[in-house]
Structure formats: C-alpha cells, structure tokens
C-alpha positions as CSV (number, residue, x, y, z in Angstrom):
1,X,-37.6,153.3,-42.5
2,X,-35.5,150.2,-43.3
3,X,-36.7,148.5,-39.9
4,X,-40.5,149.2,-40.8
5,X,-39.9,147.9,-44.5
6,X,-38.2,144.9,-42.8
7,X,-41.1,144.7,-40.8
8,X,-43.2,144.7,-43.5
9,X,-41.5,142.0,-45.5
10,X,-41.4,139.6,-42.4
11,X,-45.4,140.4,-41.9
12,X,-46.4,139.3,-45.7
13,X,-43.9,136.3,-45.3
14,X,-46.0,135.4,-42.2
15,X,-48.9,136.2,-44.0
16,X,-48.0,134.0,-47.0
17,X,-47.2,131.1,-44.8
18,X,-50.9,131.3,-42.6
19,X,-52.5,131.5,-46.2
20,X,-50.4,128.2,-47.2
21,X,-51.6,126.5,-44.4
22,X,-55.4,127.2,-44.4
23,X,-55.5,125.7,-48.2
24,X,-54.8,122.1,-47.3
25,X,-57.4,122.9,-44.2
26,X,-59.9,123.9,-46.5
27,X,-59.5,121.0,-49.1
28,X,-60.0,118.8,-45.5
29,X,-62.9,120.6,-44.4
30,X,-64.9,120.3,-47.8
31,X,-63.8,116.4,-47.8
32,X,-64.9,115.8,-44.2
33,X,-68.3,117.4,-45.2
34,X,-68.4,114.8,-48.4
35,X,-67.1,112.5,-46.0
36,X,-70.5,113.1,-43.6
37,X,-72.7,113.1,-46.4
38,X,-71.6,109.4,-47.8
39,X,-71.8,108.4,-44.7
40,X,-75.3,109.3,-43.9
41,X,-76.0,108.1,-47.0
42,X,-74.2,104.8,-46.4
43,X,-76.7,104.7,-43.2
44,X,-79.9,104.8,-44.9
45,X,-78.5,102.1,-47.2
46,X,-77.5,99.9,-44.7
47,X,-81.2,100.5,-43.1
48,X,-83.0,99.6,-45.9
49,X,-80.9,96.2,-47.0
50,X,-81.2,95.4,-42.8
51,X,-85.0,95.5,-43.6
52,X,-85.1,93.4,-46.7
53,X,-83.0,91.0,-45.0
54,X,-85.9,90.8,-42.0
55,X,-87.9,90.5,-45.4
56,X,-86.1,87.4,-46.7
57,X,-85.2,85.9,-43.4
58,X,-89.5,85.9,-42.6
59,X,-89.7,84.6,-46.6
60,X,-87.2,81.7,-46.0
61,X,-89.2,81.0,-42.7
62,X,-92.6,80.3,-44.2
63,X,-90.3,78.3,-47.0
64,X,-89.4,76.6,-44.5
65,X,-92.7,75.9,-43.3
66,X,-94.6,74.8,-46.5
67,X,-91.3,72.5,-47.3
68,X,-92.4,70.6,-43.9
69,X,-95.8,70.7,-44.6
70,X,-95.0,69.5,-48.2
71,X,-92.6,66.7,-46.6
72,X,-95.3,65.4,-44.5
73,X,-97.8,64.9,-46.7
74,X,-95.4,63.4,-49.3
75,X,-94.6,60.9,-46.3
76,X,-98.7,60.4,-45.9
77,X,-99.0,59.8,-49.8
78,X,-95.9,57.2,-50.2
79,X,-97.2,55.5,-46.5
80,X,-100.9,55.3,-48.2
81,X,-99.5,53.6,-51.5
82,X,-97.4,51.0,-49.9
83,X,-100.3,49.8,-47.8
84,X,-102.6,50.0,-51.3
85,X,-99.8,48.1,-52.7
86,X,-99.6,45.2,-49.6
87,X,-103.0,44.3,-49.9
C-alpha cells in the first residue's frame, strides 16, 4: 500500500508540475492571438495611409503643375511690362 500511496504522491506532483507549465502557455497563446489581431489591424492601417500618400503624392503633382503654369505666365506678364515700359 505504501508503494501505491508513493505512487500516488509522485503522480499529483507530476500532475502539479504539467499544470504549472501549461499556465504560462496559455497567457502566450491568448497574447499571440492579440498579437495577430494588432497586427492585421496594423495592416489595414498601413493600407489606408499608403493610399492617402498616392493621394497627396498625385495632389503635390498637379501643385506642381499649376506652380509652372503660374511661373510662366508670371514670366509672360513681367516680359510684356518691360517692353510697355521700353517704348
């Protein structure tokens, strides 16, 4: 009986130890899952600021292109008054 009851005791201890260990792997799990979720949700940010980037980039473009357009016919104007002015 004392070898079963020895037995016995060494089984819960082994028990108690497994259950020790699967605690911390739980607590790891759930923060790997939480870890997934911010990171899909980190994804769609980063999708939707990469298209209002294309957004502004296409914005600073045509910026780009009235400034030129102003530039030139600033240029015209100033060319046009010096000549009114020569005469």
């Amino acid at each position: 009986m004392a070898e079963l009851d020895q037995m016995a005791a060494q089984l819960m201890a082994a028990l108690d130890r497994l259950e020790s260990l699967t605690v911390p792997l739980a607590e790891v799990k759930a923060r790997a899952e939480q870890n997934t979720a911010e990171i899909e949700l980190l994804k769609r940010e980063r999708e939707q600021l990469l298209g209002r980037i294309a957004e502004l980039e296409e914005e600073a473009r045509a910026i780009v292109g009235v400034t030129d357009e102003v530039e030139g016919r600033l240029d015209e104007a100033i060319s046009e008054i010096r000549a009114a002015l020569a005469r």
